[in-house]
C-alpha positions as CSV (number, residue, x, y, z in Angstrom):
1,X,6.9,26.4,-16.7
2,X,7.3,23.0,-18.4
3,X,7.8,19.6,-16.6
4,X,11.5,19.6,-17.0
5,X,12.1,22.8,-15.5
6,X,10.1,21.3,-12.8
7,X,11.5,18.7,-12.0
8,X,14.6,20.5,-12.0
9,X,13.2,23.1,-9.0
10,X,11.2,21.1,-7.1
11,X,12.0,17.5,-6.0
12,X,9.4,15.2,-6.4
13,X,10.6,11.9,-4.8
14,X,8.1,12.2,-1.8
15,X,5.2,12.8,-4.0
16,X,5.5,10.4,-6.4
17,X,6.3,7.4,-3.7
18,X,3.1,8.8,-2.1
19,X,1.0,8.9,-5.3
20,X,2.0,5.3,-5.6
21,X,1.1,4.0,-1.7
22,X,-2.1,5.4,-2.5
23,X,-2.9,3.8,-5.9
24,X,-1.6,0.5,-3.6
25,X,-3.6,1.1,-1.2
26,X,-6.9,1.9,-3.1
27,X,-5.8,-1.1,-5.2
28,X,-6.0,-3.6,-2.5
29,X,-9.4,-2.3,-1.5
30,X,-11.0,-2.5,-4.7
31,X,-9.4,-6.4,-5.7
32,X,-10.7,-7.3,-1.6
33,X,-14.6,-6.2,-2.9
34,X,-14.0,-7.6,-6.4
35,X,-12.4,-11.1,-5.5
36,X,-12.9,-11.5,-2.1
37,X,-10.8,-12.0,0.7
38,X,-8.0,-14.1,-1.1
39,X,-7.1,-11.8,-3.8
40,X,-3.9,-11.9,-3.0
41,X,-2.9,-15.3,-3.9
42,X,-4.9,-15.0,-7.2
43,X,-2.7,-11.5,-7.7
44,X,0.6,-13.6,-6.6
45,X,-0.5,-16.6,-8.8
46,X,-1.2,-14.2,-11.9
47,X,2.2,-11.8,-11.6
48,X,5.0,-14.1,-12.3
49,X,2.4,-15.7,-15.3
């Protein structure tokens, strides 16, 4: 079965939102080890940039 035909039979909304909480989620851990506790102002300084 190719991925068209799949996406037409199964509905994938739920997994992909979950795929993506969990890249979040591991994301955050691995900046907080790499950059310290305030990684998220350095992350919300360098997005807009």
């Amino acid at each position: 079965m190719n991925l068209s035909a799949r996406f037409h039979r199964h509905e994938l909304t739920f997994d992909i939102v979950d795929g993506v909480a969990q890249c979040l989620q591991a994301l955050g851990f691995l900046l907080s080890r790499w950059l310290g506790s305030d990684w998220r102002v350095l992350s919300n300084e360098a997005l807009p940039g």
